[in-house]
PDB file as gemmi writes it, atoms N, CA and C in Angstrom:
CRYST1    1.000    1.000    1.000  90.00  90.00  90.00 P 1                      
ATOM      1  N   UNK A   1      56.988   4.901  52.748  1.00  0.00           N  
ATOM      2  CA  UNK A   1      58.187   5.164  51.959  1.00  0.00           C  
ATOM      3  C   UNK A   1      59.412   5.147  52.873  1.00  0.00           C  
ATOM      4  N   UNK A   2      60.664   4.350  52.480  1.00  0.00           N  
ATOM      5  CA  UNK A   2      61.550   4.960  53.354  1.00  0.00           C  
ATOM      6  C   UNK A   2      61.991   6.296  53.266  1.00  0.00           C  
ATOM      7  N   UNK A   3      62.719   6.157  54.235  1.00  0.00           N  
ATOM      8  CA  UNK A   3      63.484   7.310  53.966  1.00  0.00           C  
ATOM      9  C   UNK A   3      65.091   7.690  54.011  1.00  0.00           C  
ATOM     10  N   UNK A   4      65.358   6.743  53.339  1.00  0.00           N  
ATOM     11  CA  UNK A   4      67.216   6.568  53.021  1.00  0.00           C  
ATOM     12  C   UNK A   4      66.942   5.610  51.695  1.00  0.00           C  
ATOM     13  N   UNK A   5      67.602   6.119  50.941  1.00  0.00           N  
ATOM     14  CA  UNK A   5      68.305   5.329  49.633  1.00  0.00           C  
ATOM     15  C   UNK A   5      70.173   5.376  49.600  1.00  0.00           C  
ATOM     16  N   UNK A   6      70.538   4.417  48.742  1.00  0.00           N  
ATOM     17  CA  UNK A   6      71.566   3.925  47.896  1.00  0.00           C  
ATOM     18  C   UNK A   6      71.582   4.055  46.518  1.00  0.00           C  
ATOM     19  N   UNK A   7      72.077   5.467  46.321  1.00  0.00           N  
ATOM     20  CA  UNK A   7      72.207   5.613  44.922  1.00  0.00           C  
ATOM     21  C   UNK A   7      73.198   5.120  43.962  1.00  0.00           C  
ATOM     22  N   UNK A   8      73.106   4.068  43.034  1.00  0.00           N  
ATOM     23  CA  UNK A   8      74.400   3.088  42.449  1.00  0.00           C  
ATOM     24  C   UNK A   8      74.537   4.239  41.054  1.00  0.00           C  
ATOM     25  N   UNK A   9      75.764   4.283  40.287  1.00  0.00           N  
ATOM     26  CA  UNK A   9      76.402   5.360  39.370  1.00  0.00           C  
ATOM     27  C   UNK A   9      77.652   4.247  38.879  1.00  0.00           C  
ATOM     28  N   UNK A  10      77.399   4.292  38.054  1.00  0.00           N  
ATOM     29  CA  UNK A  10      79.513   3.484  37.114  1.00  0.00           C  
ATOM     30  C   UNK A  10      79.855   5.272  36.545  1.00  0.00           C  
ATOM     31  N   UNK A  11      80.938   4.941  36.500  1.00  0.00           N  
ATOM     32  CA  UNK A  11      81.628   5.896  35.844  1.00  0.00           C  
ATOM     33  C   UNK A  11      82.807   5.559  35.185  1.00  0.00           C  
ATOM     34  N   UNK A  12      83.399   6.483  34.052  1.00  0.00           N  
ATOM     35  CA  UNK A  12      84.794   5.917  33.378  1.00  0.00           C  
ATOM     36  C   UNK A  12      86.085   6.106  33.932  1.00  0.00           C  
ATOM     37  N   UNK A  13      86.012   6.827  35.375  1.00  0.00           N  
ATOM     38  CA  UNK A  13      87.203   7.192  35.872  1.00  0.00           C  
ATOM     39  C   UNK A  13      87.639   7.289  37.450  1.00  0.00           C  
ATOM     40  N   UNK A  14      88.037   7.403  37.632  1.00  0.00           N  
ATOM     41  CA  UNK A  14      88.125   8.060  39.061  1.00  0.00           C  
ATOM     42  C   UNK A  14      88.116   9.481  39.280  1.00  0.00           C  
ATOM     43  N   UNK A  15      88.437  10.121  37.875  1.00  0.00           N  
ATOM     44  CA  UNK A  15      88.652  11.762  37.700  1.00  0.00           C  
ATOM     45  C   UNK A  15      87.011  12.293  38.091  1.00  0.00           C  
ATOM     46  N   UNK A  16      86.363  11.771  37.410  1.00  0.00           N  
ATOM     47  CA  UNK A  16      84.925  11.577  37.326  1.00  0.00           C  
ATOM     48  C   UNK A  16      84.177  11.216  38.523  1.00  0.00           C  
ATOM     49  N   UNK A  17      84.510  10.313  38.876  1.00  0.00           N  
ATOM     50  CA  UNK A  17      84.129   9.786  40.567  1.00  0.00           C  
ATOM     51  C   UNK A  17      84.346  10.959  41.445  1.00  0.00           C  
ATOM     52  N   UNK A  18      85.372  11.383  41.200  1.00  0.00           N  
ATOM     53  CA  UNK A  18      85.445  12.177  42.550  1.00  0.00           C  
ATOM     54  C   UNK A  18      84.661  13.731  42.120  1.00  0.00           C  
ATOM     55  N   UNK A  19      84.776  13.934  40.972  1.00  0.00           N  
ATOM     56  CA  UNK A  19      84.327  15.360  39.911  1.00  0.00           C  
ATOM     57  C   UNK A  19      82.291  15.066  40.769  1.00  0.00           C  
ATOM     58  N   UNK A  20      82.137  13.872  40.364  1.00  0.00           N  
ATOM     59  CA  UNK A  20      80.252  13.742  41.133  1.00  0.00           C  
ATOM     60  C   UNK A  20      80.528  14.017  42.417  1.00  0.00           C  
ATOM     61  N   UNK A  21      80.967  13.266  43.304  1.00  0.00           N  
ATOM     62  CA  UNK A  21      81.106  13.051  44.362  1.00  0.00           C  
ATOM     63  C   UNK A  21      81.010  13.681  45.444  1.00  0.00           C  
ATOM     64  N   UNK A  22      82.097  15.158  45.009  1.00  0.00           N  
ATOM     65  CA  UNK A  22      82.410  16.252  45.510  1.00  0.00           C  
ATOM     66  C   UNK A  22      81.252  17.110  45.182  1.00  0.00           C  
ATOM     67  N   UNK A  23      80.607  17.123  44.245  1.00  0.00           N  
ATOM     68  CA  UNK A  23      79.763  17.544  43.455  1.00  0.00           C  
ATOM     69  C   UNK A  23      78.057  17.808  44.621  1.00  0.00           C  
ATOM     70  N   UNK A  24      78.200  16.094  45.164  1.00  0.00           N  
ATOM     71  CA  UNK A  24      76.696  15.619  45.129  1.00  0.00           C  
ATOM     72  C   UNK A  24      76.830  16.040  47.016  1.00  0.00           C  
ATOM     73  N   UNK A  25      77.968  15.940  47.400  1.00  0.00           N  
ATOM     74  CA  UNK A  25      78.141  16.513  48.937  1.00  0.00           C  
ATOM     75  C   UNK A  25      78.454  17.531  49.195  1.00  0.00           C  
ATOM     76  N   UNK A  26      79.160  18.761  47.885  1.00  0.00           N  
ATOM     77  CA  UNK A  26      79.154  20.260  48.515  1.00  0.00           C  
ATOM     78  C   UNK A  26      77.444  20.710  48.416  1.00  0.00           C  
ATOM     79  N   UNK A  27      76.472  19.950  47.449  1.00  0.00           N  
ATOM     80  CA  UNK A  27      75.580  20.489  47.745  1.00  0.00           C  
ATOM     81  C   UNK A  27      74.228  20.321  48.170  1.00  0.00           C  
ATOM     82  N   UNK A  28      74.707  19.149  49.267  1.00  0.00           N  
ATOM     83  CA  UNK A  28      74.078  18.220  49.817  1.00  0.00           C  
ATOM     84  C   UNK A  28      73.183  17.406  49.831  1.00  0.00           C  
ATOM     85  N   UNK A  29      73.537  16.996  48.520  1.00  0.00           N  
ATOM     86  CA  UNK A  29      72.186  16.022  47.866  1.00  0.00           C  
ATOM     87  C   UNK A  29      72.700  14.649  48.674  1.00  0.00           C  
ATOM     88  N   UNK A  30      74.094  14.366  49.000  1.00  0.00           N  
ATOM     89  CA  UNK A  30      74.162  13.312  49.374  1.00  0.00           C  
ATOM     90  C   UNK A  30      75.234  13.247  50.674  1.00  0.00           C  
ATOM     91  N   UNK A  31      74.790  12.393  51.464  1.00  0.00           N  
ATOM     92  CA  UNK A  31      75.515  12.303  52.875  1.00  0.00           C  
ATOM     93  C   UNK A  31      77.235  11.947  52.550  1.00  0.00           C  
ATOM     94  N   UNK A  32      77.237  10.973  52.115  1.00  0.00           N  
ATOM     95  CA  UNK A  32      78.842  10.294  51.589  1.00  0.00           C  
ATOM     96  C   UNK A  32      78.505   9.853  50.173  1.00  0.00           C  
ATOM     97  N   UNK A  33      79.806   9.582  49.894  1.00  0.00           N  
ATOM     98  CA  UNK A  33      79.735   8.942  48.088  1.00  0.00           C  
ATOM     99  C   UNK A  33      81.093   7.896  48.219  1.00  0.00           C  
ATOM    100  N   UNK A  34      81.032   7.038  48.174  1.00  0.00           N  
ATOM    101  CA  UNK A  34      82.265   5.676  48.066  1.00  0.00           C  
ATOM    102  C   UNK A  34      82.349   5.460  46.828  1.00  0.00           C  
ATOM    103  N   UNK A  35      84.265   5.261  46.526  1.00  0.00           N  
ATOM    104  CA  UNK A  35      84.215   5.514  44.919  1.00  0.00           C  
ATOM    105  C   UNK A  35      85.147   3.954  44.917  1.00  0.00           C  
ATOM    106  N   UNK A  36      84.334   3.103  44.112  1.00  0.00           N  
ATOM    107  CA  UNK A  36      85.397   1.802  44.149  1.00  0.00           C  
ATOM    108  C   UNK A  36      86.098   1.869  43.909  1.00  0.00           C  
ATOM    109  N   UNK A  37      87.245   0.947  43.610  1.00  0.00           N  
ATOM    110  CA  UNK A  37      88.322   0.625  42.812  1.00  0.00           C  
ATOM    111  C   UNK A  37      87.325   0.095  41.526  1.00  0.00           C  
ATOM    112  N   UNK A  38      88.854  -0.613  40.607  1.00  0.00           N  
ATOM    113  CA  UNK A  38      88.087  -0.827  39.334  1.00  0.00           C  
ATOM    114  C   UNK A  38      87.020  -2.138  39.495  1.00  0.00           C  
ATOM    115  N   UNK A  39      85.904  -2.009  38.924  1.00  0.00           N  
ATOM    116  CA  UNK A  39      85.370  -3.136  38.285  1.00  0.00           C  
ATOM    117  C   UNK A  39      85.504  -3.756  37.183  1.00  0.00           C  
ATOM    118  N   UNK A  40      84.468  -4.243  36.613  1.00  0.00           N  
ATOM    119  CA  UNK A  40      85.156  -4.869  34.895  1.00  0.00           C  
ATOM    120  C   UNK A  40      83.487  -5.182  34.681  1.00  0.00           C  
ATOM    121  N   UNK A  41      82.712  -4.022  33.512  1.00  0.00           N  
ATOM    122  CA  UNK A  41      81.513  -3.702  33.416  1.00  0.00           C  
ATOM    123  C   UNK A  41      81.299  -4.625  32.287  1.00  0.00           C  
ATOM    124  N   UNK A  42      80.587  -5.455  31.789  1.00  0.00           N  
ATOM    125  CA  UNK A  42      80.054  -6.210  30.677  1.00  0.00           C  
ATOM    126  C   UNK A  42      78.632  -5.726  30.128  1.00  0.00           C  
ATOM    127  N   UNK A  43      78.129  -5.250  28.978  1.00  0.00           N  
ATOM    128  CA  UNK A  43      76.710  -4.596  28.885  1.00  0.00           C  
ATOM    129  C   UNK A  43      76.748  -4.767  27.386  1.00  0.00           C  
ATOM    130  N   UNK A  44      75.670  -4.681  26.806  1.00  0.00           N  
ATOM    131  CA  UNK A  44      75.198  -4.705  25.596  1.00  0.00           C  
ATOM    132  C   UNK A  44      74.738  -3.256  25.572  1.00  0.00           C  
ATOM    133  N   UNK A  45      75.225  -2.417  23.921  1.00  0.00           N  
ATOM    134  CA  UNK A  45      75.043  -1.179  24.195  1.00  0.00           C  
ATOM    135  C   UNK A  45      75.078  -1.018  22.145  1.00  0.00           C  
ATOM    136  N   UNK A  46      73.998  -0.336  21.869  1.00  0.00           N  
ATOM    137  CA  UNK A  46      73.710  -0.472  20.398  1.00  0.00           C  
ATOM    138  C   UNK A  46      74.162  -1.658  19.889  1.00  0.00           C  
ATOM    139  N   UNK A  47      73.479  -2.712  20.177  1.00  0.00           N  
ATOM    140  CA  UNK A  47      73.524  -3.759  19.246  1.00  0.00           C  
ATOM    141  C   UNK A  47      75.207  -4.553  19.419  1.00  0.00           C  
ATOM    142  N   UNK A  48      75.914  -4.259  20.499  1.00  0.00           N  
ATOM    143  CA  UNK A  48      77.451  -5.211  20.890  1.00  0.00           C  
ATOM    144  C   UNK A  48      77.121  -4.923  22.225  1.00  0.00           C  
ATOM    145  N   UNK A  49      78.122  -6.441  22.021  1.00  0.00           N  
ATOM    146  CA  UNK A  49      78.686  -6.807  23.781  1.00  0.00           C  
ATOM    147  C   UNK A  49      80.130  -5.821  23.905  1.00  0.00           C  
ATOM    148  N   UNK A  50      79.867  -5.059  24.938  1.00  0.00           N  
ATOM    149  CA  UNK A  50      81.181  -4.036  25.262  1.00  0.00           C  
ATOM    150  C   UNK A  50      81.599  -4.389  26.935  1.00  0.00           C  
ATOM    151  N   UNK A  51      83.013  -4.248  27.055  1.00  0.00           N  
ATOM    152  CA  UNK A  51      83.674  -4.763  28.238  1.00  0.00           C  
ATOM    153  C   UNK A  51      84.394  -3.523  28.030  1.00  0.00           C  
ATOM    154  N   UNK A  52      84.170  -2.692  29.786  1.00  0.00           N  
ATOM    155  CA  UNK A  52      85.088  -1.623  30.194  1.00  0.00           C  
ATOM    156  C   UNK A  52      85.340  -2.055  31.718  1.00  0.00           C  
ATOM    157  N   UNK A  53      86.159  -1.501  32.134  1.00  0.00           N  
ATOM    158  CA  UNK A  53      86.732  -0.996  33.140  1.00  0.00           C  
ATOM    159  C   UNK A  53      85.905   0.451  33.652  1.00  0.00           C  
ATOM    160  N   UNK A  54      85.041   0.154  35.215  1.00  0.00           N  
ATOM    161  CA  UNK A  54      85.019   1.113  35.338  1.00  0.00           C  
ATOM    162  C   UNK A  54      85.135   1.903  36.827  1.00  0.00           C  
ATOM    163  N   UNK A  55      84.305   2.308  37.391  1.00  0.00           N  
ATOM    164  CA  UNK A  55      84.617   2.602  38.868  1.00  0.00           C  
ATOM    165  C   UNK A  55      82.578   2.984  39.249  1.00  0.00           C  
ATOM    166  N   UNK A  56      82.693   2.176  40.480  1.00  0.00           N  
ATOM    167  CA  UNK A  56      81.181   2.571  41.100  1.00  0.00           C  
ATOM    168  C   UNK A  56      80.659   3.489  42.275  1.00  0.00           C  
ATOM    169  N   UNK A  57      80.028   4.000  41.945  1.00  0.00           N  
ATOM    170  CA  UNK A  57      80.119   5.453  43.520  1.00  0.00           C  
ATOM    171  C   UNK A  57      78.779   4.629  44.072  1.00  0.00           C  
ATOM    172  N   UNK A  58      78.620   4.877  45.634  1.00  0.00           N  
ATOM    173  CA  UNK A  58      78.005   4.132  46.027  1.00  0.00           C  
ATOM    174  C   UNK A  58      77.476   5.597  47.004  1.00  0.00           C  
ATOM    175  N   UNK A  59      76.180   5.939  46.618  1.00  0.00           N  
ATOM    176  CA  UNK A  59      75.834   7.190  47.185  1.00  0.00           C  
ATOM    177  C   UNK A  59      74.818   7.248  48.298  1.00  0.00           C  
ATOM    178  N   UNK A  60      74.919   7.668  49.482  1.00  0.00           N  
ATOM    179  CA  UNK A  60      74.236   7.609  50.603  1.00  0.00           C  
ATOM    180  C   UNK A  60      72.988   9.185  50.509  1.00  0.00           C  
ATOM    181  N   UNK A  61      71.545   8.822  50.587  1.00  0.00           N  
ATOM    182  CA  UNK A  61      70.946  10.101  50.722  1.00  0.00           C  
ATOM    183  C   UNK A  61      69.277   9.781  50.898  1.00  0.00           C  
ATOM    184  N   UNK A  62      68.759  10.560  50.659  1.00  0.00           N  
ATOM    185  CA  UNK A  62      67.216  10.507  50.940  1.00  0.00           C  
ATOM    186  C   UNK A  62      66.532  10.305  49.902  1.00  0.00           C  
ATOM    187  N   UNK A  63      65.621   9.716  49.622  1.00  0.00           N  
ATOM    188  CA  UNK A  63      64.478   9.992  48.487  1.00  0.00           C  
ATOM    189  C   UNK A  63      64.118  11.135  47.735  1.00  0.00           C  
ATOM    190  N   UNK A  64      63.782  12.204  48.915  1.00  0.00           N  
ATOM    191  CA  UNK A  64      63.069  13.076  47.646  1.00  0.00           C  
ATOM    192  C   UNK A  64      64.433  13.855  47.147  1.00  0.00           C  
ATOM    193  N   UNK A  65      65.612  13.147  47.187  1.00  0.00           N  
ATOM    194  CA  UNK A  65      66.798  14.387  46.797  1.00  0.00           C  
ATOM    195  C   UNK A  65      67.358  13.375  45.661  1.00  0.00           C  
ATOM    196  N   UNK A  66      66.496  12.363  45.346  1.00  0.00           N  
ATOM    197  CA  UNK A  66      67.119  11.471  44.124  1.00  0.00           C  
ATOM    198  C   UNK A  66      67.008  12.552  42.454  1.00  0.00           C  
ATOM    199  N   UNK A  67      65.661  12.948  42.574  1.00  0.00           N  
ATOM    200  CA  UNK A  67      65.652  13.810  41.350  1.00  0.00           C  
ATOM    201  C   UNK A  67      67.152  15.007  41.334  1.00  0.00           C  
ATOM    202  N   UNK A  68      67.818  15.484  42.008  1.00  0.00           N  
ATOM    203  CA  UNK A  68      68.625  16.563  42.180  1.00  0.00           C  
ATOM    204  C   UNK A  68      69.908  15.528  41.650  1.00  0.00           C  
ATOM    205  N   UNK A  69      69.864  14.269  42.605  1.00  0.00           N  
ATOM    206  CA  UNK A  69      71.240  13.491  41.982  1.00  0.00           C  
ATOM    207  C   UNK A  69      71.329  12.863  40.873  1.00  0.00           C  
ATOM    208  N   UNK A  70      70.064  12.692  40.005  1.00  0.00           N  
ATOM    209  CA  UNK A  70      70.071  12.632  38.821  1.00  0.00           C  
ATOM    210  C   UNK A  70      70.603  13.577  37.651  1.00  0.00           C  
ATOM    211  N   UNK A  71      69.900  14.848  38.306  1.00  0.00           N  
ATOM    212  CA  UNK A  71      70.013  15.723  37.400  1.00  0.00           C  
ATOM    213  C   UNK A  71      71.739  15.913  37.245  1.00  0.00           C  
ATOM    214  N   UNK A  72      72.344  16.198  38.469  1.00  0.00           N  
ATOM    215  CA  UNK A  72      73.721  16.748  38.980  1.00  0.00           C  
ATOM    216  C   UNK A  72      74.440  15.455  38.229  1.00  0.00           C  
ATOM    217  N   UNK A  73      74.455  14.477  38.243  1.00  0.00           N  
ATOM    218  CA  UNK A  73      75.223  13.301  37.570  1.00  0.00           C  
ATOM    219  C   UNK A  73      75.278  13.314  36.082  1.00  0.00           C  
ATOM    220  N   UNK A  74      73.870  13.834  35.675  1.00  0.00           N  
ATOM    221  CA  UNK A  74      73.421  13.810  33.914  1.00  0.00           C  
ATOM    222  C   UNK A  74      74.473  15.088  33.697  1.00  0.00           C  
ATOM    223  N   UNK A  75      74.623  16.011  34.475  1.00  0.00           N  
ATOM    224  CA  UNK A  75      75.593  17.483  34.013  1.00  0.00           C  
ATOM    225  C   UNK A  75      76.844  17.054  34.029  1.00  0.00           C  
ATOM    226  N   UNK A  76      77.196  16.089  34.912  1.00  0.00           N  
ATOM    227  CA  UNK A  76      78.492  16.275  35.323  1.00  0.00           C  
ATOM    228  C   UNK A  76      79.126  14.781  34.002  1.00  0.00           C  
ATOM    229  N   UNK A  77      78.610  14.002  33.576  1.00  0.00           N  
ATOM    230  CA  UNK A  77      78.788  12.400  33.404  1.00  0.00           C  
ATOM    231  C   UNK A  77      78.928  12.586  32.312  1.00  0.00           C  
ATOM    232  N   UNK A  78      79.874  11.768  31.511  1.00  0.00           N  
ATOM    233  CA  UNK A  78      80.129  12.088  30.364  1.00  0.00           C  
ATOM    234  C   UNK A  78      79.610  10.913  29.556  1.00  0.00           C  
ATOM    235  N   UNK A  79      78.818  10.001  29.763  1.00  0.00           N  
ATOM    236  CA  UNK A  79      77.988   8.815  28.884  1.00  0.00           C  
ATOM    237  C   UNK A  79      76.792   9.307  28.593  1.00  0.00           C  
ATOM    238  N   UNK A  80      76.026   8.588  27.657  1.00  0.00           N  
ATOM    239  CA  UNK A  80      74.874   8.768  27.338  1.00  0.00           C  
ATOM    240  C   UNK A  80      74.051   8.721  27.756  1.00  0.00           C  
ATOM    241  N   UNK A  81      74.218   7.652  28.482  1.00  0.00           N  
ATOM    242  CA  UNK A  81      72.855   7.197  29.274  1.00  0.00           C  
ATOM    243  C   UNK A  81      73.547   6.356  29.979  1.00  0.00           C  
ATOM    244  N   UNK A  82      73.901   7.173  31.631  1.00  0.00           N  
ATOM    245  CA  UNK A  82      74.564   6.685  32.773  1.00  0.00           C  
ATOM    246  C   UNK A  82      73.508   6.157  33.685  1.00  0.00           C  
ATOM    247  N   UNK A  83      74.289   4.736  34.434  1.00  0.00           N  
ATOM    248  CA  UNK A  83      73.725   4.269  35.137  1.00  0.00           C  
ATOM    249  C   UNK A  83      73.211   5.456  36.519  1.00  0.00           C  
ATOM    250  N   UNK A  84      71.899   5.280  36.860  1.00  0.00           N  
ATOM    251  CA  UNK A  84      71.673   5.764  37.737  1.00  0.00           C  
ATOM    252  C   UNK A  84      70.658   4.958  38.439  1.00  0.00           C  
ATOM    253  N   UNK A  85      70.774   4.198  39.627  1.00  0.00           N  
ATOM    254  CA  UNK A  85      69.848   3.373  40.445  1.00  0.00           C  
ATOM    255  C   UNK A  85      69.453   3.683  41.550  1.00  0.00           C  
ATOM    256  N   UNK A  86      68.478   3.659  42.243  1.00  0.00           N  
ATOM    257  CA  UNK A  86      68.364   3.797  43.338  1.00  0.00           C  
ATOM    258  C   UNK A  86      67.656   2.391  44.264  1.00  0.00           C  
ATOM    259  N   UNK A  87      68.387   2.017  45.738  1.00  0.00           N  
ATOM    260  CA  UNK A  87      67.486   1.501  45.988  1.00  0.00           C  
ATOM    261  C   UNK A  87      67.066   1.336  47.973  1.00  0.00           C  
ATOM    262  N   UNK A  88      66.335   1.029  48.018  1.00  0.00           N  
ATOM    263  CA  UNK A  88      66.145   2.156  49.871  1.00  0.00           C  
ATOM    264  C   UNK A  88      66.976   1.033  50.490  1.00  0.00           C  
ATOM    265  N   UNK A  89      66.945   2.130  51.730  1.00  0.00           N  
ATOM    266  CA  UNK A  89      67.664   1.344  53.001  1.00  0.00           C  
ATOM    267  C   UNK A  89      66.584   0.761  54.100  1.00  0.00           C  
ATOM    268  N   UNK A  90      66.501  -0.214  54.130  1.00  0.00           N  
ATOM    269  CA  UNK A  90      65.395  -0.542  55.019  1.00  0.00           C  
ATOM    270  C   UNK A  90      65.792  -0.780  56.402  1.00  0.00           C  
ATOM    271  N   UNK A  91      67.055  -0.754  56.571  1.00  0.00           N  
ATOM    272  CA  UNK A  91      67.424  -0.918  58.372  1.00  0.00           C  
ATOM    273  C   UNK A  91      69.091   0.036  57.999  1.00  0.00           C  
ATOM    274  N   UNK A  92      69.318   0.393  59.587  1.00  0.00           N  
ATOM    275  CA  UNK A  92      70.641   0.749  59.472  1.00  0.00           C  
ATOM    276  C   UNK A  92      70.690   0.921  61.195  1.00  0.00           C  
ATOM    277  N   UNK A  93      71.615   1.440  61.135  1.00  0.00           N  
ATOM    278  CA  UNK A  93      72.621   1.951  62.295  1.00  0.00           C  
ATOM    279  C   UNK A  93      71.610   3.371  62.803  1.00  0.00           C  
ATOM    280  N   UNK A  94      71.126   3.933  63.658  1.00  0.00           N  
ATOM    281  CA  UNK A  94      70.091   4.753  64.068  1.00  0.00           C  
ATOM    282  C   UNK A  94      71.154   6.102  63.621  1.00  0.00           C  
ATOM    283  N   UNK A  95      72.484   6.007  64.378  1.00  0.00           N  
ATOM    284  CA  UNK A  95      73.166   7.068  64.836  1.00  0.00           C  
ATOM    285  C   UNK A  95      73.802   7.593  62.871  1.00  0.00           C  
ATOM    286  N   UNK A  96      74.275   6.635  62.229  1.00  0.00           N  
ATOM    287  CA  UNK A  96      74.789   6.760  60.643  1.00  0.00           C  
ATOM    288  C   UNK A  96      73.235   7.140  60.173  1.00  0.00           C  
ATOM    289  N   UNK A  97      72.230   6.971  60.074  1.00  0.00           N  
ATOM    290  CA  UNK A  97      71.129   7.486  59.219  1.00  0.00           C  
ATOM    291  C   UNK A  97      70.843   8.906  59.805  1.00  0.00           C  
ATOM    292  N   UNK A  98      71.006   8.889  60.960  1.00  0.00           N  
ATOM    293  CA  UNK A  98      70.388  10.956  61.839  1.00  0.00           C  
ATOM    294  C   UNK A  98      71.882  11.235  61.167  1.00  0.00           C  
ATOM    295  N   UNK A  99      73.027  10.765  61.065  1.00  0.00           N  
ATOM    296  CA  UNK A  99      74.272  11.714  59.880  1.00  0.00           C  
ATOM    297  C   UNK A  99      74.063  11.756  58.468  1.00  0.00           C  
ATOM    298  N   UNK A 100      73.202  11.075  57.777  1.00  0.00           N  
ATOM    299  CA  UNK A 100      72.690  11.235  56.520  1.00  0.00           C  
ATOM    300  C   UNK A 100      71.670  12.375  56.574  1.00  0.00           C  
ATOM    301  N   UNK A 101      70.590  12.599  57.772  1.00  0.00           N  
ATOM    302  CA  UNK A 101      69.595  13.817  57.585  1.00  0.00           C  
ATOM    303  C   UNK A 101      70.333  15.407  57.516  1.00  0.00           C  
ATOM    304  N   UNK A 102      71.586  15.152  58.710  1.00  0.00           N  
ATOM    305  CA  UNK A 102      72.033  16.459  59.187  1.00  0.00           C  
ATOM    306  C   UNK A 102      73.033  16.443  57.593  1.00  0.00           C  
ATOM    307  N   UNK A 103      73.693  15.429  57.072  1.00  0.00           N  
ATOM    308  CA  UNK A 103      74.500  16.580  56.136  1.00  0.00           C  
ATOM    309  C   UNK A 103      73.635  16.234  54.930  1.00  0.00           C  
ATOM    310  N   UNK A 104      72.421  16.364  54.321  1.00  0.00           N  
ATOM    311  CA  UNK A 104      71.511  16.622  53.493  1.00  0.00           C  
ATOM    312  C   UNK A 104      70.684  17.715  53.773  1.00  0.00           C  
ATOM    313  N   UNK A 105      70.934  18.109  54.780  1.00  0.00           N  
ATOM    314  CA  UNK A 105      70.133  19.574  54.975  1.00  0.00           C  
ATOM    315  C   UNK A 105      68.884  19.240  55.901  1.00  0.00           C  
ATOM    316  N   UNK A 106      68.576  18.180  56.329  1.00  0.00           N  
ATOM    317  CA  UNK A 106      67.318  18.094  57.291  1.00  0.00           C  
ATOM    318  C   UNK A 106      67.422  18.125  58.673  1.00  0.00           C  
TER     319      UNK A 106                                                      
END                                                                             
């Protein structure tokens, strides 16, 4: 298993972006959180094609702390059924991944 993921999140705002964000690093589910600028989201959602504007957090953290950033995103997120992805890091920078253990609590 590794042991670093990339947790992907859209959101409707930036109010919101930063509302997780702050959220997912005071309580250290996640090392950093990068909040894009806008995108331009295209999805099929009950039966229509819907086009928003939205913003993507791009979340740095460990595996077994994905269940916690799920949960913390489902409280905080104001959609129905928000994107939540995860997917591992298979190489990095030695010195940026030992700063993902220390501010996740390991």
């Amino acid at each position: 298993m590794n042991k670093y993921i990339v947790v992907f999140c859209t959101v409707p705002s930036e109010e919101t972006g930063h509302a997780i964000a702050e959220s997912l690093v005071g309580k250290q589910f996640a090392a950093c959180v990068n909040i894009t600028g806008d995108i331009h989201s295209t999805y099929s959602w009950k039966g229509e094609v819907c086009r928003e504007s939205e913003r993507l957090l791009i979340i740095k953290s460990r595996p077994e702390l994905f269940g916690d950033i799920e949960k913390e995103i489902c409280t905080l997120h104001p959609y129905e059924v928000p994107e939540i992805i995860s997917v591992p890091i298979t190489q990095g920078f030695q010195p940026y991944l030992s700063w993902i253990d220390e501010m996740t609590g390991k």
